[in-house]
C-alpha positions as CSV (number, residue, x, y, z in Angstrom):
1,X,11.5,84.9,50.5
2,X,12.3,85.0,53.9
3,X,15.1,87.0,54.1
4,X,13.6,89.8,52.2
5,X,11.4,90.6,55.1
6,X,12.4,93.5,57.3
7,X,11.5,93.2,61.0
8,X,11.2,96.4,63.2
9,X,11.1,96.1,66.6
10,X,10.0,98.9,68.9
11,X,11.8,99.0,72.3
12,X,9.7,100.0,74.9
13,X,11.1,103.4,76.4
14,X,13.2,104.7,73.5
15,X,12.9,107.8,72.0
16,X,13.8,108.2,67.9
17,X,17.1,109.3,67.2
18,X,17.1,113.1,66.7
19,X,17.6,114.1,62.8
20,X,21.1,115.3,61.8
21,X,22.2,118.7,62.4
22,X,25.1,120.8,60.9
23,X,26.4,123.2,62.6
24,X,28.5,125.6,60.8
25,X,30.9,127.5,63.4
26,X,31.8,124.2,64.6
27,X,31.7,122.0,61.4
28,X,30.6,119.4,62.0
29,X,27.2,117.3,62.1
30,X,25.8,116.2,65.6
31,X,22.5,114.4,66.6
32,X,22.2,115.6,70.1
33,X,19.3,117.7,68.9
34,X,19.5,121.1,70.9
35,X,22.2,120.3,73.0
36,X,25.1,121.3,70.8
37,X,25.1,124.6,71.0
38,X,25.5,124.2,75.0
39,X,28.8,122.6,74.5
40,X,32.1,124.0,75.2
41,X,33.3,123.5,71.9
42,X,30.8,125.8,70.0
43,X,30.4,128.2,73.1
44,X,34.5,129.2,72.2
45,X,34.1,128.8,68.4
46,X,30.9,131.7,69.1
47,X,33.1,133.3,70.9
48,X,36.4,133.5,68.7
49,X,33.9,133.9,65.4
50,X,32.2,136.8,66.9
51,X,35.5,138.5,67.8
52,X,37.0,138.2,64.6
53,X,33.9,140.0,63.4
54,X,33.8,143.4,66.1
55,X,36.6,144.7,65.1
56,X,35.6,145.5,61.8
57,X,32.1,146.1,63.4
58,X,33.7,149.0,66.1
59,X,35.5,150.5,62.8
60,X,32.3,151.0,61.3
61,X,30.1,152.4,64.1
62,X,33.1,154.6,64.4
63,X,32.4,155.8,60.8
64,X,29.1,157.1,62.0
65,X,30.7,160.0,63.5
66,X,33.1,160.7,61.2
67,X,32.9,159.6,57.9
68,X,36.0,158.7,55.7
69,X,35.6,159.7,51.5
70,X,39.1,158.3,49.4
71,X,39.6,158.5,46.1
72,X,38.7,154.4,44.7
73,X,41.2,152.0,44.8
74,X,40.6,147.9,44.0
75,X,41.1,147.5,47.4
76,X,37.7,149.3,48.5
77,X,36.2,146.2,47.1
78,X,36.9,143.9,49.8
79,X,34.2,142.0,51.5
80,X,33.6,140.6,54.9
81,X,31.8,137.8,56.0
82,X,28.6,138.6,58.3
83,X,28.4,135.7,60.8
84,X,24.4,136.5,61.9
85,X,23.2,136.8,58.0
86,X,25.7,133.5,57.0
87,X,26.5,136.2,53.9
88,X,29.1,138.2,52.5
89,X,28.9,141.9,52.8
90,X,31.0,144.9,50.8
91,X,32.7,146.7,53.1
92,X,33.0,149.5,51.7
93,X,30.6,151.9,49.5
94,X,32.2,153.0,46.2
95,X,30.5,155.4,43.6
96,X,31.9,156.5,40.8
97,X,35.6,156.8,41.8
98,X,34.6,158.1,45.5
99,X,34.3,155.2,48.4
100,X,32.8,156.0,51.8
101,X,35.0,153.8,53.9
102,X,32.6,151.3,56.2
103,X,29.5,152.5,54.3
104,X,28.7,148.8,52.5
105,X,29.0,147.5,56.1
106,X,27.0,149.9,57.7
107,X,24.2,149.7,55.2
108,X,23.8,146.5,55.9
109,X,24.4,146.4,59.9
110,X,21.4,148.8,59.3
111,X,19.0,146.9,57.7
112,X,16.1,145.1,58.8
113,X,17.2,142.1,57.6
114,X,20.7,142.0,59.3
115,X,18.1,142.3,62.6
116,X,16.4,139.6,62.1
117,X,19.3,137.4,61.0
118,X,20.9,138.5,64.2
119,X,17.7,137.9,66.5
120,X,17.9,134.1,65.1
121,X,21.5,133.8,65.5
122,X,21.7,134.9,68.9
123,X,18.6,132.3,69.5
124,X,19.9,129.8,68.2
125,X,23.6,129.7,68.9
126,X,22.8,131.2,72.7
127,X,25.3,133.7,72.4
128,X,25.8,136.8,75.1
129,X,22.9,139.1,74.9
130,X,25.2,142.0,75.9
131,X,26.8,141.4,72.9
132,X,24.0,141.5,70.6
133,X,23.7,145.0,70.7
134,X,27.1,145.5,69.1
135,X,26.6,143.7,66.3
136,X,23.8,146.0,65.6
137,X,23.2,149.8,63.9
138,X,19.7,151.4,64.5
139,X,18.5,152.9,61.4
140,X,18.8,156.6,62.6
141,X,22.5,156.0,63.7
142,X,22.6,155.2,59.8
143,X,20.7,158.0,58.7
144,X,23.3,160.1,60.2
């Protein structure tokens, strides 16, 4: 009967272990609390993620001035991944057999939604804020 007890000692001093984290630019779990995302490690995995993701980003703010309309081919239905939302996005905006190139990107770097993904993402992963901005469109831009 004895050894069904369960002692619990409580060391002066210590703190409780901070609960398990994933982090998933890094992947991998960590119980550092905060600290993580001050690391080398996931400052260079932000960094290399986010620059996968402004080319296709600088493509489609350069589709505001200029819009692009094919003719539909399966290949307008690509998608990208949007690192700030942790969701995948159309690229492209097909209709019919008419595709605005960049539009399903666009429409979604527009929306409120993308923004406040974004705002958390940058918070959370203390990312540049110069580079916030370019992983945004303001609604007007859209509009145009």
């Amino acid at each position: 009967m004895a050894r069904d007890l369960l002692l619990v000692v409580e060391i002066p001093g210590s703190r409780p272990m901070a609960p398990a984290q994933r982090c998933t630019l890094c992947r991998q779990t960590f119980f550092c609390g905060r600290g993580h995302v001050y690391s080398r490690k996931h400052q260079r995995q932000l960094k290399e993620a986010l620059e996968r993701l402004l080319p296709r980003v600088e493509a489609a703010r350069k589709a505001i001035r200029a819009a692009q309309v094919e003719r539909y081919v399966p290949e307008h239905e690509r998608c990208c991944w949007c690192l700030c939302c942790g969701c995948e996005v159309r690229e492209h905006l097909s209709h019919g057999n008419l595709t605005v190139l960049h539009g399903g990107l666009l429409e979604h770097l527009a929306s409120p939604e993308h923004k406040k993904a974004t705002n958390k993402f940058w918070w959370e992963n203390k990312a540049e804020v110069q580079m916030k901005e370019k992983f945004l469109v303001t609604p007007q831009d859209y509009a145009r």
